[in-house]
C-alpha positions in Angstrom: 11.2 -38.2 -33.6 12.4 -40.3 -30.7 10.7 -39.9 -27.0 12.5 -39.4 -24.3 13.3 -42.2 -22.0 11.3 -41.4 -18.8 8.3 -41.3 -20.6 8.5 -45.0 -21.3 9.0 -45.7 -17.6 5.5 -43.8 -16.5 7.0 -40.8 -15.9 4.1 -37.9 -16.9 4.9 -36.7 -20.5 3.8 -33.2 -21.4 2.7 -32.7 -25.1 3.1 -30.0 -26.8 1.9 -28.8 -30.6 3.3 -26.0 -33.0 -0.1 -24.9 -35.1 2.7 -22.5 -37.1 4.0 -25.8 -38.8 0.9 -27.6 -38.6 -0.7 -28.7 -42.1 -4.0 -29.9 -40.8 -4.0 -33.5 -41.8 -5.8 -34.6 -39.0 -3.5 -37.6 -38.4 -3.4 -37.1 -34.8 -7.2 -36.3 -34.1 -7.4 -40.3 -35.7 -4.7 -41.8 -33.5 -5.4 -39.9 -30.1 -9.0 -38.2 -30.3 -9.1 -37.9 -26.5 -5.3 -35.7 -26.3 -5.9 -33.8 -29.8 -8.5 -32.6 -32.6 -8.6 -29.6 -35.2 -9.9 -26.7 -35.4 -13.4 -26.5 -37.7 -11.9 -22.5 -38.2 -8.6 -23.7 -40.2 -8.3 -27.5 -39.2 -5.2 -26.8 -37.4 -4.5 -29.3 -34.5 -6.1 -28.2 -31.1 -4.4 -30.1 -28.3 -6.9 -31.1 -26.0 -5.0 -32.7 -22.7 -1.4 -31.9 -22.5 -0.9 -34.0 -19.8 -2.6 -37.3 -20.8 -2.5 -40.3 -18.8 -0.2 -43.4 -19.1 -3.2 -45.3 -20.7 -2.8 -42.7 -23.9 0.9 -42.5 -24.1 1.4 -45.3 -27.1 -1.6 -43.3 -29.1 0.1 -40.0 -28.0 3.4 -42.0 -29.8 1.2 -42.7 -33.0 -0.1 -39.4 -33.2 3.5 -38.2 -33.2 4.9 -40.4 -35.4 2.4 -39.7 -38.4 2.5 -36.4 -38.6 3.2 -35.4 -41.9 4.7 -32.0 -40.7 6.3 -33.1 -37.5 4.5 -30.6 -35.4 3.7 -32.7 -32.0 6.4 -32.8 -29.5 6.8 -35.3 -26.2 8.6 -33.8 -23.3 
């Protein structure tokens, strides 16, 4: 999934998760523990900071990008 041009120029990014499409693998609780984790009801991804700062935006990126079920979008 590409991200948006501004947020590579410093521009706040806003994250945002569907737990509908989510399979639980935990992928982006490993890259970005501060912005995300999972549920201990259903291991779904919780998003934890939808606004993270610049210094978690190429974790935010890794978190994205190996998600098995695509569910983690960068505005």
């Amino acid at each position: 999934m590409d991200v948006p041009e501004e947020t590579s120029a410093g521009a706040p990014v806003e994250i945002a998760v569907n737990r509908e499409s989510c399979c639980g693998a935990g992928q982006c609780a490993l890259a970005a523990p501060a912005v995300f984790t999972q549920s201990e009801e259903d291991g779904l991804v919780l998003l934890l900071d939808p606004n993270p700062p610049a210094e978690l935006r190429d974790a935010v990126r890794r978190a994205q990008s190996h998600c098995p079920s695509r569910s983690i979008t960068i505005r």
